[in-house]
C-alpha positions in Angstrom: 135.4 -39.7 18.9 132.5 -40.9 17.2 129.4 -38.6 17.2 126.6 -40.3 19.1 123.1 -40.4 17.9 120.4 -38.6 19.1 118.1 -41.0 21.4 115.3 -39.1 20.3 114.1 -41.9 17.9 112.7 -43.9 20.7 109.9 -41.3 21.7 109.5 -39.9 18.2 108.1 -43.2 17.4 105.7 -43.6 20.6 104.4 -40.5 20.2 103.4 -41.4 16.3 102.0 -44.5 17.4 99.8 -42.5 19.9 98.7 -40.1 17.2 97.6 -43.1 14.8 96.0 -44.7 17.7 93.6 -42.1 18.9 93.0 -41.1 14.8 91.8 -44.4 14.4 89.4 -44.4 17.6 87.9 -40.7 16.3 87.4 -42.6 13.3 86.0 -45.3 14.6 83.7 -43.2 16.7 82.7 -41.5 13.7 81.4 -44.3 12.0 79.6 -45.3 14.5 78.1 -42.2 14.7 76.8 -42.3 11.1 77.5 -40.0 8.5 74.6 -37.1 7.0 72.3 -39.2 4.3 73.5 -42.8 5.9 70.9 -45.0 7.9 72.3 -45.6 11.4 71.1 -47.9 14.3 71.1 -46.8 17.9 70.6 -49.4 20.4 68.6 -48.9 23.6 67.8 -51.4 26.9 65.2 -51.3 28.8 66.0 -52.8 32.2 62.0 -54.4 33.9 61.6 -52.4 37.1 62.3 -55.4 40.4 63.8 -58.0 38.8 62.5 -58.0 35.8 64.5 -59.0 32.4 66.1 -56.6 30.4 64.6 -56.3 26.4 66.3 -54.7 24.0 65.1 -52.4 21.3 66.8 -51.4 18.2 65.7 -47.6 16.9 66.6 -46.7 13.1 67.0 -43.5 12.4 65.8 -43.4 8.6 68.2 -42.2 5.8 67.1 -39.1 3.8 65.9 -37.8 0.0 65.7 -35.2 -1.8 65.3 -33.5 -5.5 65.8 -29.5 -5.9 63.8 -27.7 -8.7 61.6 -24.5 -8.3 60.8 -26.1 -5.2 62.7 -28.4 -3.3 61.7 -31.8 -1.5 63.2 -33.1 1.6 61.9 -36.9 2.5 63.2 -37.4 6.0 61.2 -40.7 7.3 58.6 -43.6 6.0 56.3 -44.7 8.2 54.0 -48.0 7.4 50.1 -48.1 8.3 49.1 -51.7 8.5 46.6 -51.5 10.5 42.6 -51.5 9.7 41.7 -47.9 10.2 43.1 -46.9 7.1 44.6 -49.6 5.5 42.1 -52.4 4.2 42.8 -55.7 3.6 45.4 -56.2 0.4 47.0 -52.7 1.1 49.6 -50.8 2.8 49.3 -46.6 3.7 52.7 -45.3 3.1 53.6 -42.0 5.5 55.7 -39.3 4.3 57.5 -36.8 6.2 58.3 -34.1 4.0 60.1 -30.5 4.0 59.3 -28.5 1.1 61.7 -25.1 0.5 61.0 -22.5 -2.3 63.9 -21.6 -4.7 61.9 -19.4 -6.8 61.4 -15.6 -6.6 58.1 -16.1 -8.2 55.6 -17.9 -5.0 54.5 -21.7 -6.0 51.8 -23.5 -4.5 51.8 -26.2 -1.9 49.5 -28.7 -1.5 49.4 -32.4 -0.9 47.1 -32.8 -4.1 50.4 -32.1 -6.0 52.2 -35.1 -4.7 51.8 -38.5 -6.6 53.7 -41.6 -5.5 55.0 -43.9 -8.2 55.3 -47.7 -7.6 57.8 -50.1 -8.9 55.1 -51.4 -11.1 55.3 -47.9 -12.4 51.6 -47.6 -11.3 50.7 -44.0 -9.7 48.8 -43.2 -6.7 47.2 -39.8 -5.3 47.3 -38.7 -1.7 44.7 -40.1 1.0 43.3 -39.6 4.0 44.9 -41.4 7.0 44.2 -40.9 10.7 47.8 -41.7 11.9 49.1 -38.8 10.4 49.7 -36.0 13.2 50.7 -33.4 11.1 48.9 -32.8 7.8 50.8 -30.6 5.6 49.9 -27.1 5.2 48.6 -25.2 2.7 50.9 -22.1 1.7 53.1 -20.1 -0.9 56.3 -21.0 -0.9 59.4 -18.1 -2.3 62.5 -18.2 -2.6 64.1 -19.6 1.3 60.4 -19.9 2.6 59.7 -23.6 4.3 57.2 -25.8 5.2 56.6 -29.2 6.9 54.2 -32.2 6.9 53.6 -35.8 6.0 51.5 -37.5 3.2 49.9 -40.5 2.8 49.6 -43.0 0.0 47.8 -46.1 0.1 49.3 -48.8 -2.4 48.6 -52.2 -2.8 50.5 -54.9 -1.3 51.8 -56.1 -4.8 53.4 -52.9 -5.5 56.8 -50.9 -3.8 56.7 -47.3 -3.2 59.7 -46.1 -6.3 59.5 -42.6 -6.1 57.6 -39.3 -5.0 56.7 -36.8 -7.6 55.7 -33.4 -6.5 53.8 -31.7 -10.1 52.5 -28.4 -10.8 52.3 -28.3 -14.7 50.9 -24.8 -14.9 53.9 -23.5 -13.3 56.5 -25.5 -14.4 57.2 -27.6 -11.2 58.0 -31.1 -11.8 60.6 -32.6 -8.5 61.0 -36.1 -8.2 62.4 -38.0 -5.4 63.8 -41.2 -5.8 65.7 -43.6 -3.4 62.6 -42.5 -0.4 63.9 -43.6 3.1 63.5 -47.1 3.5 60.4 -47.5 6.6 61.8 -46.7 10.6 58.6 -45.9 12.3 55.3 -48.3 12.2 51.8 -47.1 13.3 50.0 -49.4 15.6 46.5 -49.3 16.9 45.8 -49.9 20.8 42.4 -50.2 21.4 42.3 -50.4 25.3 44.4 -51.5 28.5 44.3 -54.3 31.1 45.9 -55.4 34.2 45.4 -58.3 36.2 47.5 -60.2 38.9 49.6 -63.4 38.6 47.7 -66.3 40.6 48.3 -65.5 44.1 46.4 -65.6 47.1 47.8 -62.3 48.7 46.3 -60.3 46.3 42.9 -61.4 46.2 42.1 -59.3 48.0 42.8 -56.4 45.9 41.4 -54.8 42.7 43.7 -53.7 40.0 42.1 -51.8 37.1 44.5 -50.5 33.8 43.7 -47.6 31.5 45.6 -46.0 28.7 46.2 -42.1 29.3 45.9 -39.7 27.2 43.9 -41.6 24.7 42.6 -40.0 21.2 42.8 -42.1 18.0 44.4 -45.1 20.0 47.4 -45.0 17.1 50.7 -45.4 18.2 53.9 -44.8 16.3 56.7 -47.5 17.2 58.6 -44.6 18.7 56.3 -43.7 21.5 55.8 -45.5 24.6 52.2 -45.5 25.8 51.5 -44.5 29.3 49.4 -47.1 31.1 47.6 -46.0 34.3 47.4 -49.0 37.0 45.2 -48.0 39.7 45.3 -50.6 42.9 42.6 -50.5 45.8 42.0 -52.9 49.1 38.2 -54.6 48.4 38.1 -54.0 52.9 38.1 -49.9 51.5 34.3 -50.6 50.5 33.7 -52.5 53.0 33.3 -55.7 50.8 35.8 -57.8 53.3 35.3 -57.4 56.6 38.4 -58.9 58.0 41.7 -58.0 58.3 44.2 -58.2 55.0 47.8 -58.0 54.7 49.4 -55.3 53.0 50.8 -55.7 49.6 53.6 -55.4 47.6 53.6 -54.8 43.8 57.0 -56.1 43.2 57.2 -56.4 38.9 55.4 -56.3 35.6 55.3 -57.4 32.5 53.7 -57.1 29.3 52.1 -60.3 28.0 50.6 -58.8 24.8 53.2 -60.6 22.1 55.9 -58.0 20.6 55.6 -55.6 23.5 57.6 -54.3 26.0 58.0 -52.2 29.3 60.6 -49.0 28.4 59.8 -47.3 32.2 57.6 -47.7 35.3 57.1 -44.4 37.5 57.0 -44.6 40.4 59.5 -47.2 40.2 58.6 -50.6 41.8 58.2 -52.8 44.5 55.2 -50.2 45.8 53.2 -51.3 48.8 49.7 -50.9 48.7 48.0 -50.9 52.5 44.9 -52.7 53.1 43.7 -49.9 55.1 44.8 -46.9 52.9 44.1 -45.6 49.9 43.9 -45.8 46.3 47.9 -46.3 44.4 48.9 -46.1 40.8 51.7 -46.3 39.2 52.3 -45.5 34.9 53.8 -48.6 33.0 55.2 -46.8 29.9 55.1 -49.5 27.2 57.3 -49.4 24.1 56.0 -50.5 21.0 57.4 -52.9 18.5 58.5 -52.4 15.3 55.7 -53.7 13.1 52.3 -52.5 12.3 49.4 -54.2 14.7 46.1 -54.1 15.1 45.7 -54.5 19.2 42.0 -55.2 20.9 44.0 -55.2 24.5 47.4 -54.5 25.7 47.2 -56.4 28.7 49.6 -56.1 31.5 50.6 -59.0 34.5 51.2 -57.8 38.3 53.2 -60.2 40.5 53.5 -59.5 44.4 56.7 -62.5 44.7 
């Protein structure tokens, strides 16, 4: 009698074919994910509260750089000041955000006067002042394991390319350059003020919508914020300025008209009814920001009630 073969073959194989399978969609997954030193893209949608459109916004999370020596630089994200605070005409203000660890048993300095930015033109330029950074960095003494964090600005001219960031202390024999600096993922933006007003209609004439941006300081805005907008809504028959009767009314959507903005939340979410014999309502349109550098006299907002 012949010796028969094992039928074992037939599940052996499946099982492999399973294990490549998932192996390939962890891989896969992985990739996705981005890998340490890589840029990556995550992509986020913002769904218009009632019916509005969806917009979608792509967020880059910026690659990194670095250089060791006695002290060691960490370049984690570029930021781009177009805007006329800080930036006049002809010019660009580069932001750095830098983490600075000592490797040295003997303390060395930190101070942004040390850093020097060198172009592609292999032009140099010093630190300056710019009012969209929000955190300057510190000074300290930095030995071995001890770390700090901050950002520095550079303003070059539009004919030039930021190269590389040199961090120099002669004196002490600290010379750490960075090359390869994060390409920019975050833009600065300045809002000057806030307005909302109604789509033609006559139900709401009745009504009078204000807009006002909260938590104003500088009026900068990074592309990754949203900026809370305050809509405050009140019946004109409150004051007494109509005498008759109104209907009540329903806020059903809004929108951004300002060109390159967008709404990321609205809370409380709409429709919300505002009665003609009641009080005050507001709502906060969060508006996300787009991924250039603007100068902004108004970000004006549209109610419709249909």
């Amino acid at each position: 009698m012949e010796n028969q073969k094992p039928k074992s073959h037939g599940l052996l194989s499946a099982a492999i074919i399973i294990v490549v399978v998932i192996g390939a969609s962890l891989i896969g997954g992985y990739v996705l994910k981005g890998t340490p030193g890589t840029p990556s893209t995550s992509t986020t949608t913002s769904q218009l509260q009632a019916g509005g459109s969806s917009t979608q916004r792509v967020s880059t999370v910026a690659s990194t750089a670095s250089a060791s020596g006695p002290v060691s630089i960490l370049v984690t994200r570029t930021t781009v000041d177009n805007t006329t605070t800080d930036s006049p005409t002809g010019s660009t203000v580069y932001i750095y955000d830098v983490t600075l660890t000592g490797n040295d048993t003997v303390g060395h300095p930190v101070d942004g006067s040390y850093f020097n930015l060198i172009g592609s033109s292999n032009a140099g330029y010093e630190t300056t002042p710019d009012k969209a950074v929000r955190m300057a960095l510190p000074n300290a003494t930095l030995s071995t394991g001890q770390q700090v964090a901050g950002q520095v600005a550079f303003q070059v001219p539009n004919g030039d390319q930021p190269a590389k960031l040199e961090y120099r202390i002669p004196s002490q024999g600290v010379d750490v350059t960075v090359a390869n600096l994060p390409h920019p993922s975050r833009w600065v933006s300045s809002i000057a003020a806030a307005k909302a007003t109604w789509q033609p209609d006559s139900v709401n004439s009745n009504y009078f919508v204000s807009a006002v941006i909260q938590n104003q300081s500088s009026g900068l805005y990074y592309s990754t914020d949203t900026i809370p907008v305050k809509v405050e809504i009140t019946p004109y028959n409150t004051d007494d300025i109509v005498t008759e009767a109104i209907p009540d009314l329903a806020v059903k959507s809004a929108i951004v008209s300002t060109v390159g903005f967008s709404i990321a939340s609205i809370s409380p979410p709409l429709p919300v009814t505002v009665a003609s014999n009641g009080n005050e309502v507001d709502f906060i349109v969060y508006v996300a920001l787009p991924h250039v550098s603007l100068t902004v006299g108004s970000l004006d907002l549209t109610l419709t009630t249909s």
